[in-house]
C-alpha positions in Angstrom: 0.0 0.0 0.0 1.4 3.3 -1.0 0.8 6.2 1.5 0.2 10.1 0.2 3.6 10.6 1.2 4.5 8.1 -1.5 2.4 9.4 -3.8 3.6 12.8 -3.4 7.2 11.6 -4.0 6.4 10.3 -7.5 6.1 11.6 -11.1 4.1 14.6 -10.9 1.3 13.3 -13.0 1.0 10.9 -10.0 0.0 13.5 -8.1 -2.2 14.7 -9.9 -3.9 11.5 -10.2 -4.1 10.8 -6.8 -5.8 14.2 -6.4 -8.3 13.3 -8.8 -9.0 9.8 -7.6 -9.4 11.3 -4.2 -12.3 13.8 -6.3 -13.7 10.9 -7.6 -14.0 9.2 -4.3 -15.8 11.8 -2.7 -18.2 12.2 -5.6 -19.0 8.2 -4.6 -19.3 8.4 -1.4 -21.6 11.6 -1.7 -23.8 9.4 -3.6 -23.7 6.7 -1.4 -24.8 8.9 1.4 -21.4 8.6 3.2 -21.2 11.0 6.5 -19.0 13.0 9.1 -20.3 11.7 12.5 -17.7 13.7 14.4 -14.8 16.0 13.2 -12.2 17.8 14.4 -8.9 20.2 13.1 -6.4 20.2 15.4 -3.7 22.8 15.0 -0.2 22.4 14.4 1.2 22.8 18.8 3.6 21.3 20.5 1.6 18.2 19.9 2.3 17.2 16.4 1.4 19.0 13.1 -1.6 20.7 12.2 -3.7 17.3 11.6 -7.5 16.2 10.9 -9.3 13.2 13.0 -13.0 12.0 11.7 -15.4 9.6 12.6 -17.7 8.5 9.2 -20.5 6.9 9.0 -19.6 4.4 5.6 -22.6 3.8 3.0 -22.9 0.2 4.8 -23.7 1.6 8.4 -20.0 0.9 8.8 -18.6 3.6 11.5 -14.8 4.3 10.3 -12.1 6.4 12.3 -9.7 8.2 9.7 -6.8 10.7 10.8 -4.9 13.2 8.6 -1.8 14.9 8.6 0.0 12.4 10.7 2.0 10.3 8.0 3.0 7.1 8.5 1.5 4.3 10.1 -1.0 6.5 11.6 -2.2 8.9 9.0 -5.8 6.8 6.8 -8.7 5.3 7.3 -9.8 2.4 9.6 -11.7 0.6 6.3 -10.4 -2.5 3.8 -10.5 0.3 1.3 -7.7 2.4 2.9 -5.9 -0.8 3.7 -5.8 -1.7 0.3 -5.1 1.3 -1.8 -3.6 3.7 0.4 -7.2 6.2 -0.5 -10.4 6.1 -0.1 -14.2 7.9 0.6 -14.2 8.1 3.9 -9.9 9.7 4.2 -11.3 11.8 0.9 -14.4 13.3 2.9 -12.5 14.3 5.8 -9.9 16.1 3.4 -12.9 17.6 1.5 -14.5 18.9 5.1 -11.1 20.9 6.4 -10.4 21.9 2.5 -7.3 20.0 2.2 -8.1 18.9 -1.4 -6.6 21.0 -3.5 -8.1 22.7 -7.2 -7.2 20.3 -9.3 -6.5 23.0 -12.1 -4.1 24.8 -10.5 -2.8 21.7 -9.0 -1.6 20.7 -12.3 -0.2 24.1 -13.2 2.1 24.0 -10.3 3.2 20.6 -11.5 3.1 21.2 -15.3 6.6 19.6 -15.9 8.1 18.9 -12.7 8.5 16.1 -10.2 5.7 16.2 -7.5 8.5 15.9 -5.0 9.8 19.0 -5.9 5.9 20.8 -4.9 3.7 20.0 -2.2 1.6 17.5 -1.0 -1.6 17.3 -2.6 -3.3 17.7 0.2 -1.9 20.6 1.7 -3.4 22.8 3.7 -4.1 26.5 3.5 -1.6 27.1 6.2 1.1 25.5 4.5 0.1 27.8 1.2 0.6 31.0 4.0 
């Protein structure tokens, strides 16, 4: 499973798929009547980095716990989804909800040519931008 570190580090057309499969994801999960139970942006502290933790009701009844901008083992989403492909509705809502996801048009301006390793994250945030 690749994480969105690892997709960041790749070609930047990568990147911009990821960003648009993370689009494409929300669009399903919309449909499917996916939904934030509980929410909450915590700001980068002495704690950690500025960093998103969700509980989502899945399309199934299914109750998934999904946390963002930890990296690593503890940055996704609790469902076979996420497990699998390293993405999914649930992780795409939550970025959605704090406005992490970034316009894919200028997204692929930035990256127009270069290595996605050499911009940032996909998912940045709008602090990061500041």
């Amino acid at each position: 499973m690749k994480t969105g570190a690892e997709w960041a580090a790749g070609p930047a057309q990568t990147a911009l798929n990821y960003a648009q499969t993370l689009y494409r994801l929300l669009d399903k999960g919309q449909r499917e009547g996916i939904r934030l139970r509980a929410f909450a942006h915590l700001p980068a502290d002495c704690n950690g980095p500025e960093r998103l933790v969700a509980t989502v009701a899945g399309s199934r009844g299914n109750e998934y716990f999904v946390a963002a901008g930890l990296g690593g083992e503890e940055e996704g989403c609790t469902c076979r989804g996420y497990a699998g492909y390293g993405y999914c509705k649930h992780y795409a809502l939550t970025l959605h909800t704090a406005g992490w996801l970034p316009d894919l048009d200028e997204l692929a301006e930035r990256l127009d040519g270069r290595q996605a390793a050499a911009a940032t994250a996909p998912w940045e945030t709008a602090a990061a931008a500041d």
